[in-house]
C-alpha positions in Angstrom: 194.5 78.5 -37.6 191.2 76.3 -37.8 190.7 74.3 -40.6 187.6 73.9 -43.0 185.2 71.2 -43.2 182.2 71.1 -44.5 179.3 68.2 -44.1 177.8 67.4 -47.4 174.6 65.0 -48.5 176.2 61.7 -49.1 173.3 61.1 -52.1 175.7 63.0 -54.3 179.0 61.1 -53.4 180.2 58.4 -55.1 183.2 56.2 -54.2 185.6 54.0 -56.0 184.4 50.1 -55.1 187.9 49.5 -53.1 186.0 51.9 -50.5 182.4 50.6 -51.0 183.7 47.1 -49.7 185.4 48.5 -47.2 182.8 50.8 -45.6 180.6 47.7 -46.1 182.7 45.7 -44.0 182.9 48.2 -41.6 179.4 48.6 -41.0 178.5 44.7 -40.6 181.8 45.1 -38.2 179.5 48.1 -36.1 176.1 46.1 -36.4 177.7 43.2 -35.0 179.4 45.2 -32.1 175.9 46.9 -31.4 174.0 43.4 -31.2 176.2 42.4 -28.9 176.1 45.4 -26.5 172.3 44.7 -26.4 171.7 48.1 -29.3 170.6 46.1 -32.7 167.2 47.8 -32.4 168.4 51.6 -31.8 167.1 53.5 -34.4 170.3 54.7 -35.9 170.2 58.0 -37.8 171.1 58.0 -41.7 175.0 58.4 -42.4 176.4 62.4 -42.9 179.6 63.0 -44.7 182.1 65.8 -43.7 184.8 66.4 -46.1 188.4 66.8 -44.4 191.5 69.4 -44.4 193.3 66.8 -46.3 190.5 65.8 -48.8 189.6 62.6 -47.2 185.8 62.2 -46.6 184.7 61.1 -43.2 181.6 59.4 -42.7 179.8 59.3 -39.5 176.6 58.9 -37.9 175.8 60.1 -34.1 173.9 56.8 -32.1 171.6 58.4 -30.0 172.8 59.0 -26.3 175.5 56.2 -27.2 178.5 57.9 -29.1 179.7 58.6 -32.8 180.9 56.2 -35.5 183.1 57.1 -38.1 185.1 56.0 -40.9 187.6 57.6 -43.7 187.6 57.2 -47.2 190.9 58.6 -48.7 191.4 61.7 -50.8 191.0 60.1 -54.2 188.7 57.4 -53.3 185.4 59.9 -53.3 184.3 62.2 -55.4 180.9 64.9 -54.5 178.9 65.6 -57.3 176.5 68.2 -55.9 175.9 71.6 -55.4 178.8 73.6 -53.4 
């Protein structure tokens, strides 16, 4: 049976500061890895959020004709505070 996800407006998330500093990390951990494959100008996209069977949040953004970063905050970590 498929499973239900949903991709929600990450303006009306908010996460606990253990997963700020982590998704921080991991995006000067990505911008270093683009510089050095010769990609620290592609206009990257703004970040969408998609929340998971197993109510982790997974963040990703698609880099244009390259391939799709992501990263997982854990159930508990996040919480939405928009519309549903």
């Amino acid at each position: 049976m498929a499973q239900i996800t949903r991709v929600i407006d990450l303006n009306f998330v908010t996460v606990t500061p253990t997963a700020a500093i982590a998704y921080a990390s991991f995006c000067v951990t990505i911008a270093l890895a683009l510089e050095e494959l010769g990609l620290g100008k592609t206009k990257i996209p703004d970040e969408r959020g998609e929340t998971m069977p197993d109510g982790s949040l997974k963040i990703f953004v698609d880099i244009p004709g390259k391939a799709r970063v992501e990263f997982t905050i854990p159930e508990g970590e996040w919480e939405y505070n928009g519309q549903n």
